[in-house]
Structures are given as structure tokens and as C-alpha cells.
N, C-alpha and C positions, 0 to 999 in steps of 0.2 A: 504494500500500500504506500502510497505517494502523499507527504504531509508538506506540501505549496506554502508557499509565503509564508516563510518563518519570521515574524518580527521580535522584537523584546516583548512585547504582548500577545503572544497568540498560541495557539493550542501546542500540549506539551502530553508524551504519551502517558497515560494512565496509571498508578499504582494501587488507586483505589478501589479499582473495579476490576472483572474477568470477564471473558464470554465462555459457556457452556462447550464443550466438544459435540459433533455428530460423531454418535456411536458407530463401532463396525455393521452392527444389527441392521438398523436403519439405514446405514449406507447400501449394502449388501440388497438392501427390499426394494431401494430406491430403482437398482441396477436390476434385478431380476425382473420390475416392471417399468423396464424400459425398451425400446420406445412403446407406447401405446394407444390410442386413439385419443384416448382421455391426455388431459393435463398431469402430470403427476403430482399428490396432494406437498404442497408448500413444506418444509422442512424446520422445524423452531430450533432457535438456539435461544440464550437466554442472558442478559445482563444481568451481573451478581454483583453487588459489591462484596469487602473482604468477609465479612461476616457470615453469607453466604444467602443474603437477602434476595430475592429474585426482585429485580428493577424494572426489568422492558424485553418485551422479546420483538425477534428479531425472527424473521421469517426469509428462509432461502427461497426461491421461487425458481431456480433451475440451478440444481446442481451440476451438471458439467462443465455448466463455466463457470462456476463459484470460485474463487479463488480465495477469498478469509474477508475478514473485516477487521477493523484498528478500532482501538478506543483511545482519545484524544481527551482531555482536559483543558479549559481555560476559568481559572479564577478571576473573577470580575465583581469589583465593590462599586463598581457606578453604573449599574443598572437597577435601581430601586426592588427592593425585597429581595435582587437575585443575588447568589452566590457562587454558584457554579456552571458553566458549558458541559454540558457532555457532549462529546462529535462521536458518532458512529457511521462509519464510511466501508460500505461492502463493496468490494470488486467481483467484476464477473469478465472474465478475458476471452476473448474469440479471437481478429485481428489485431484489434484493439481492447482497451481497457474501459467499460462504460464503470463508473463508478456514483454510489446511490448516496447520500448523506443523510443519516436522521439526526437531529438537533434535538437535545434535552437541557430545557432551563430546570436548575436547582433551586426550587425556592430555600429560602432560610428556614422553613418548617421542615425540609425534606422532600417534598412534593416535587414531581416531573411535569412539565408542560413541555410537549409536542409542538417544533413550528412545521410546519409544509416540510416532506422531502426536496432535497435538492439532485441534482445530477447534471454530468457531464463525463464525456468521452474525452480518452485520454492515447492519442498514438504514438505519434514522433515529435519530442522536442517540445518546447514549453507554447501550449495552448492555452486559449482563454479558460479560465475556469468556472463555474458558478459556486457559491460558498455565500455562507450569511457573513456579514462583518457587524461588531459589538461596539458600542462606546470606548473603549479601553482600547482597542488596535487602532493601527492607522485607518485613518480615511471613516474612521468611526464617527457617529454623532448621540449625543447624550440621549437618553432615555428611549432609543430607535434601535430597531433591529432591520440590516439593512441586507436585502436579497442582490449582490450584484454578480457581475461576470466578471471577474478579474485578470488583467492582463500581467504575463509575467516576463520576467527578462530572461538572458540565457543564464542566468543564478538560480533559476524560478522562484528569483522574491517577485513577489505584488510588487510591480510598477505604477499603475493605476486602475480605479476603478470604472465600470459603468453601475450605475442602481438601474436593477432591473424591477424591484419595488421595497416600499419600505413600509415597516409596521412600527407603531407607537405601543408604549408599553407603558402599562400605568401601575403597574407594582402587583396587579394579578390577571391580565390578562393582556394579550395583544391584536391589535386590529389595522387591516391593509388600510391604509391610508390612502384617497380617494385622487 
């Protein structure tokens, strides 16, 4: 997995959390019905933190191009109520690499809020990316959660961005801004 635009503020890989393995079992059943006229049913893994709390699950949708998913953290004290980013970013590889983002705000209660999945395709060389940015990175604005496509250089830091949209956030929920 590919972690873009490393600034002093931005996602750092996870300690505090794991994701779940797909057993031999389940891999094995997946394979024995496969291919089939049907879809084959969706695959769960699961976000745990250390203690072994089950957080979010996460749902494989085509295992042979699965390739894993990363768990990213970013700690953030200037987005009212919140305290932490979870990024959860699956890969799935074919020529390319399409890769899926699910974004989890930490409230300070504990509580998960889901923004919109994000995604983009990743082949040769540094491509635009899409990715939410926070108050606390660059190109960030207070209190906003900002959906853009980010250009990268041949470093693949964030050079600049486009906002492709942006959501207000009022310390319990957030809403697309018109």
C-alpha cells in the first residue's frame, strides 16, 4: 500500500489498531466457488483495536485482486470534538492498482463517524490522487473536511490541491456544503 503526501501533519501507520486475517477455510471456499454465475458473497475482515474490541468491518468484494489494506492514523486537536483519523485504504491490483479509502472520525467519546468512501487508480508514477484533507495538514481549513484530488510531485508529496467538495463539521456531524 502507497501512503502519498507525507507532510509533518499527516497520516502515520497505526499501533493502535489491527485488521483481522482471512482464514485458510474461507479462502479455500472462496476458491472452490469460483468462478460462478452468482457474485461470490463479500468477505469480512475486521478493525480491532489493541484490546481486541471489534471497530468496523471491512468487506473484501473480490478476492483475487485483493491485495491487503493499511491502517493509517492522524491525530488532530483542531477539528472540534474530534481526536483521531482512522484511514483504511484496500488495494485491489489487476494492471493497475484501484485503491478504496474509508475514513473514520474518533470522536472524544470513542464513537466512529463514516465520511463517503474515497478512490482512485494508481499505475505509473505519481498521479492525481483523491484523499480527504483535515485542518491540521496543508492546504487544510478549520472546522472543514475537504474531499480533493491531489497533485503530486516526483517525491509524491502533495504539491497542490483541487477540492473536489467540502463538508462543515460542527462537532457531531458533517454536511456537503452546497
Amino acid at each position: 500500500m502507497n501512503s502519498f503526501g507525507q507532510e509533518s501533519n499527516d497520516f502515520i501507520k497505526s499501533k493502535q489498531y489491527y485488521l483481522t486475517e482471512i482464514d485458510s477455510l474461507t479462502i479455500k471456499k472462496y476458491w472452490e466457488n469460483f468462478p460462478t454465475e452468482n457474485a461470490p458473497e463479500p468477505i469480512s475482515i475486521y478493525l480491532k483495536d489493541n484490546n481486541g474490541q471489534t471497530l468496523y468491518e471491512i468487506k473484501i468484494l473480490e478476492l483475487e485482486f485483493y491485495s491487503g489494506t493499511t491502517i493509517e492514523i492522524l491525530n488532530i486537536n483542531n477539528l472540534t470534538n474530534i481526536e483521531q483519523i482512522i484511514r483504511l485504504e484496500s488495494g485491489y491490483d489487476a494492471c493497475c492498482t484501484n485503491y478504496y479509502s474509508t475514513y473514520l472520525l474518533k470522536t472524544k467519546e470513542g464513537k466512529l463517524i463514516e465520511l463517503p468512501e474515497s478512490e482512485y487508480l494508481h499505475c505509473d508514477g505519481p498521479k492525481p490522487i483523491n484523499e480527504y484533507r483535515f485542518p491540521n495538514q496543508k492546504f487544510g481549513i478549520k472546522n472543514q473536511i475537504l474531499l480533493t484530488k491531489s497533485n503530486l510531485n516526483d517525491k509524491y508529496e502533495v504539491e497542490s490541491v483541487e477540492v473536489l467538495k467540502t463538508y462543515s463539521w460542527n462537532g457531531k456531524t458533517f454536511e456537503l456544503k452546497k
